[in-house]
C-alpha positions as CSV (number, residue, x, y, z in Angstrom):
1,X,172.0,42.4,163.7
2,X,173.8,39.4,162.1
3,X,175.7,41.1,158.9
4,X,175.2,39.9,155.6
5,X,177.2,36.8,154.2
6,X,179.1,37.1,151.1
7,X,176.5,35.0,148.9
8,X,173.7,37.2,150.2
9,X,175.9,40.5,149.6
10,X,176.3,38.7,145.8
11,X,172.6,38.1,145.4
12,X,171.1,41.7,146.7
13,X,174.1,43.4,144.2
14,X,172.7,40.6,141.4
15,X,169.3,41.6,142.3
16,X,169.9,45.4,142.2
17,X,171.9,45.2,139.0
18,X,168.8,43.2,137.1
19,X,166.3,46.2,138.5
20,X,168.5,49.1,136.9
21,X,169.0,46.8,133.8
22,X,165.3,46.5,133.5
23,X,164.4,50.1,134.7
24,X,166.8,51.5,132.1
25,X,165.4,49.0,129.4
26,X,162.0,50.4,130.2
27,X,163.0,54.2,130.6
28,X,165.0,53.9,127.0
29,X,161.4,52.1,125.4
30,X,159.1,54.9,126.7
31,X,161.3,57.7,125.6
32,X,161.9,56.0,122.0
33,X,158.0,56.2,122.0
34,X,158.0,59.6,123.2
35,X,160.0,60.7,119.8
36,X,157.8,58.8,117.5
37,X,154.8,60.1,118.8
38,X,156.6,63.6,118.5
39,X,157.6,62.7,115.2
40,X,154.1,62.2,114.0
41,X,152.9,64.9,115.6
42,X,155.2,67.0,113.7
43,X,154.4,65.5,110.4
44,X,151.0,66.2,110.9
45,X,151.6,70.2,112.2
46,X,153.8,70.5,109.1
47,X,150.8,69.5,107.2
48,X,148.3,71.4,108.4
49,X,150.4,74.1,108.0
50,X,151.1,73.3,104.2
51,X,147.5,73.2,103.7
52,X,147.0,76.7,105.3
53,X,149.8,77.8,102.6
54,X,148.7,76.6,99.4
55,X,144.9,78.0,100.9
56,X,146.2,81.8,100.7
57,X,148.9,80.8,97.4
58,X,147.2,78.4,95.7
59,X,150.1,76.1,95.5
60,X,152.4,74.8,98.0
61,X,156.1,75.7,98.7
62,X,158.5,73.6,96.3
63,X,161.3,70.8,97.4
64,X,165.0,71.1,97.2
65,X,167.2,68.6,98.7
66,X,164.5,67.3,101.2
67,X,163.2,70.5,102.8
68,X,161.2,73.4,102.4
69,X,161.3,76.3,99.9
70,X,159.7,79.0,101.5
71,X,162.2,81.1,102.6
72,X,163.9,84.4,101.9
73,X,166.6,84.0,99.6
74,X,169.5,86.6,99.2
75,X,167.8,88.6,96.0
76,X,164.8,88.0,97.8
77,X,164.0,91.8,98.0
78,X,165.1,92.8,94.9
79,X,163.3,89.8,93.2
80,X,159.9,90.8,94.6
81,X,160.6,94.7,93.1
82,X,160.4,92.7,90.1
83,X,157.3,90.1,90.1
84,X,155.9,94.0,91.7
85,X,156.3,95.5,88.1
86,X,154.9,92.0,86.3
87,X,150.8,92.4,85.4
88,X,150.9,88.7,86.2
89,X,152.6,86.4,89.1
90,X,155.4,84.2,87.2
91,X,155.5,81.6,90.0
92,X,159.1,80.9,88.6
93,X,160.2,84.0,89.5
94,X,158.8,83.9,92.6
95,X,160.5,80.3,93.4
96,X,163.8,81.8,92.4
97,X,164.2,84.5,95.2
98,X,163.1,81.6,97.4
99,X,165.4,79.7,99.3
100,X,165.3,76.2,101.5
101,X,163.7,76.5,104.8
102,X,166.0,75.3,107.9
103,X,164.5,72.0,110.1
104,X,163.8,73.5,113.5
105,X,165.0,77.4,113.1
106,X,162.7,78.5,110.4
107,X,159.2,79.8,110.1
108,X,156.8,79.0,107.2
109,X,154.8,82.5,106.7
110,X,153.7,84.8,103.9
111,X,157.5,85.8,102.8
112,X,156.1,88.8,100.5
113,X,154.3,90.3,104.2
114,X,156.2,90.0,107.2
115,X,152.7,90.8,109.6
116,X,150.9,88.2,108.0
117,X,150.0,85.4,111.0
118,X,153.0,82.7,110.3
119,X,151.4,79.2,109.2
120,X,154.2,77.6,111.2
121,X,156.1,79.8,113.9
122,X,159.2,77.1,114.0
123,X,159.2,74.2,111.2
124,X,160.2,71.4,113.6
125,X,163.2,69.5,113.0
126,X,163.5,65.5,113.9
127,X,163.9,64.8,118.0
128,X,166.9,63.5,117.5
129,X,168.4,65.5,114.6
130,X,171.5,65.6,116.4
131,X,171.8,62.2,115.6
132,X,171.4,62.7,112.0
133,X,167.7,62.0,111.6
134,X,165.7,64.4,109.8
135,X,162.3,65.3,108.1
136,X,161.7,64.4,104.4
137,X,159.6,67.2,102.2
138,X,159.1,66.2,98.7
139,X,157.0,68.3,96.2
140,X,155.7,69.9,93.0
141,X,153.6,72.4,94.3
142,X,150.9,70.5,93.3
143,X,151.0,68.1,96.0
144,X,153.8,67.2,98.6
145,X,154.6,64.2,100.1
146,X,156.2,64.7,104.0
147,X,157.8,61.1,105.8
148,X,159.5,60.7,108.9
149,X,161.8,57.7,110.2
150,X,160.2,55.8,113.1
151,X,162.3,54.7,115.6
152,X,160.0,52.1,116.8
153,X,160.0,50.5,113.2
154,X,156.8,48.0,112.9
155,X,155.7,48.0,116.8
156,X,155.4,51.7,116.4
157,X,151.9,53.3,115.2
158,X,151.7,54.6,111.9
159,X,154.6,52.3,110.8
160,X,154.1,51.9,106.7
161,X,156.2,49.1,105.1
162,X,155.0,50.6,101.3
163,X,157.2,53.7,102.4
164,X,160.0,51.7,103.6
165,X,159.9,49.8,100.1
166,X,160.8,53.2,98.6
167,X,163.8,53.4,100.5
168,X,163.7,57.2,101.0
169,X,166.2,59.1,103.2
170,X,165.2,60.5,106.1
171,X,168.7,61.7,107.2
172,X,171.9,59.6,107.2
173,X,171.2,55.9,107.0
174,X,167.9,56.2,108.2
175,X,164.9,55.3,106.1
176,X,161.7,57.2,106.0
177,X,158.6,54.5,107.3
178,X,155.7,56.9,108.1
179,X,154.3,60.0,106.1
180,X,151.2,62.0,105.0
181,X,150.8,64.1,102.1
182,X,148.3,65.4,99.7
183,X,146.2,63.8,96.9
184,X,149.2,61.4,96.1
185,X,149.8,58.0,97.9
186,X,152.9,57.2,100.0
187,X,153.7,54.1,98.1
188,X,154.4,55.8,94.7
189,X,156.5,58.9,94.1
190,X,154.0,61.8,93.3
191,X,155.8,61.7,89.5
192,X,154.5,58.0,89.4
193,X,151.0,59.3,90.2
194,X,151.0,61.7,87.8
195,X,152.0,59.3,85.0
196,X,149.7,56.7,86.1
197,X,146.8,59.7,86.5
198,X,147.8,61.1,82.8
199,X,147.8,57.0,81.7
200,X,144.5,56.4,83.0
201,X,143.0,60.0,81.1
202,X,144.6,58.4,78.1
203,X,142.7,54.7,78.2
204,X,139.5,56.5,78.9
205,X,139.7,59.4,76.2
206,X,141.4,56.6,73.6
């Protein structure tokens, strides 16, 4: 078998280098995709769960800082002793013995009964959270607002350049482009669309 010549040796190493070039361009695409389709399946678990809250409450959790507050805080029980002996829930007092919940370690359940079915076994933190990129939760217990940063930016589904206008946070230096919330729209902060509700009820009762 005649060996190979230098020049062919040069072209099957060129060749070979191109292929992993490509294969690695390819593998890195489909596993970017992979995390923004997690991502928005997240989003919309987190949501559903949300709903399933404020369906036994009759509100949903408040924001601090980006996440959830639905969690036990360190005067938890001896808060509840208290809103116990009130003849009516002060949902204040109730937000006070409350603390944020942690992306990806936490549960969002029915603090005040532990057997209670948990809406949310693990609140799911951003696929690549290591990397700084994390979940945005923004509410007034009236309606939330919940966005995610998508890798993929516009080729990606679900890609919204309104919430990229807003220039939200969605970890460090990563800005929030795809969301869902409740009875608000992702173009406004939800204390815009109050204010432009409450203007509207104005012009028609004036």
């Amino acid at each position: 078998m005649k060996p190979f010549t230098r020049n062919e040796k040069l072209a099957v190493a060129a060749i070979l280098g191109f292929t992993a070039i490509i294969t690695l361009y390819n593998l890195n695409i489909s596993l970017r995709r992979a995390r923004d389709a997690q991502r928005r399946a997240d989003i919309g678990s987190i949501s559903n769960a949300l709903n399933k809250y404020r369906d036994d409450f009759g509100f949903f959790p408040p924001s601090r800082d980006g996440k959830i507050v639905a969690c036990r805080g360190n005067n938890f029980e001896e808060g509840l002793k208290d809103l116990q002996d009130d003849t009516k829930f002060d949902t204040d007092k109730f937000f006070a013995i409350l603390t944020s919940c942690e992306w990806g370690s936490d549960s969002l359940r029915d603090v005040t009964d532990e057997a209670y079915e948990p809406y949310m076994k693990i609140i799911p933190s951003d696929p690549q959270s290591d990397q700084g990129m994390s979940y945005l939760y923004l509410s007034n217990t009236n309606r939330y607002q919940i966005f995610t940063f998508m890798e993929g930016e516009e080729e990606e589904i679900g890609y919204n350049s309104d919430i990229v206008g807003r220039q939200l946070n969605c970890g460090t230096g990563f800005i929030c482009s795809f969301g869902k919330s409740y009875d608000s729209p992702l173009d406004m902060s939800i204390e815009e669309y109050e204010m432009k509700l409450l203007e509207n009820t104005n012009k028609s009762n004036g």
